[in-house]
N, C-alpha and C positions, 0 to 999 in steps of 0.2 A: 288617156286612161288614168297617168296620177292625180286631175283634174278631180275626178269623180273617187280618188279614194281619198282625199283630203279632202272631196267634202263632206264624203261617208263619216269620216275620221272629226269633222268639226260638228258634224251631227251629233255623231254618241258625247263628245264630250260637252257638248249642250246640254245633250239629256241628262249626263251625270250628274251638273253641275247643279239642272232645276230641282232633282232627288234629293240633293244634298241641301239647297233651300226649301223644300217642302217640308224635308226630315228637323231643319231646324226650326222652322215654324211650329212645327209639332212636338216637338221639344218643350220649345218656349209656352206653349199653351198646356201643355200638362203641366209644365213647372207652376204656372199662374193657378190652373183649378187646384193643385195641391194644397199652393200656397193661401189659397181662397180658404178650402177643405181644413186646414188646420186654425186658420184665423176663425171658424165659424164654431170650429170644436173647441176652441178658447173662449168664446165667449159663451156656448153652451156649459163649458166646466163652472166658468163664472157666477151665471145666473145658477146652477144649480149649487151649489156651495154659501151663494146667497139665503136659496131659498132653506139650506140646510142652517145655519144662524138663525134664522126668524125661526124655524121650527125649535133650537134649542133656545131660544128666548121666550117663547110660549110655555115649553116643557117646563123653564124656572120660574115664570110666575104664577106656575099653581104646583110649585114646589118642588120642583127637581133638584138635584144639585149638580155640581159638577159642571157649572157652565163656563165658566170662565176657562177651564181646561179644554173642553170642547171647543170653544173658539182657539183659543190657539193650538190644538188639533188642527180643525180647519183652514186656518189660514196657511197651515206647514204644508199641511197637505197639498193646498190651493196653489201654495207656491212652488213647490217641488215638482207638481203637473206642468206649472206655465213655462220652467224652467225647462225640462225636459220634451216641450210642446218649442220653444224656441230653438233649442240645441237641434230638434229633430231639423226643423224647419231648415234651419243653417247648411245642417250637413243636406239635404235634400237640393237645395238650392247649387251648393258647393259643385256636388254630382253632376247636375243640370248643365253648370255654369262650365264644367271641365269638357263633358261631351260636345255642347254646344262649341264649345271650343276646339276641340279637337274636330270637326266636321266644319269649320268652318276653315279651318288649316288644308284639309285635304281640298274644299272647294277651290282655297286661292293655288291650289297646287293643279289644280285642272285649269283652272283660268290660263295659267303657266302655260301650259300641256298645249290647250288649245292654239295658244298665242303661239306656239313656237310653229306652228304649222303653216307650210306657205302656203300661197294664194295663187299658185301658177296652177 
């Protein structure tokens, strides 16, 4: 009879232990599409801040002024975004990198679990 509840016993923490690898895979791959998701919106910010410079380049040679202000407008701007697009990204990751961690602790703590269980 104790045969069949340590194996019952090394079943579930089998099953735990693949939850707890599944759960970190899935982790790790939302932490990638985010980190995908901001890298893509950085260079969206980019190209569009670009295309906002040719437009005030255009505006000055049929006589605007104020261009020179305008760009460094934009590039504070531009860089104020990337800086705050990297800080997010950081802390995003950090989060990622803590839980991931923290579930990967509990898994070697099943690993344990299981190990200690005999084989009679």
């Amino acid at each position: 009879m104790e045969k069949k509840t340590n194996d019952q016993e090394r079943a579930k923490y089998d099953r735990l232990i693949l939850e707890n690898e599944q759960l970190i895979d899935e982790l790790n791959n939302e932490n990638r599409k985010i980190a995908e998701s901001i890298h893509s919106l950085e260079e969206d910010l980019h190209r569009g801040f670009r295309k906002l410079n040719n437009l005030d380049n255009q505006n000055s040679r049929f006589g605007g002024s104020n261009t020179s202000w305008l760009h460094r407008n934009n590039e504070e701007q531009e860089r104020a975004f990337r800086q705050l697009l990297r800080e997010s990204n950081e802390r995003i990751a950090a989060a990622y990198k803590k839980e991931t961690k923290k579930i990967d602790e509990e898994r070697e703590l099943l690993y344990k679990k299981r190990s200690d269980i005999s084989w009679d």
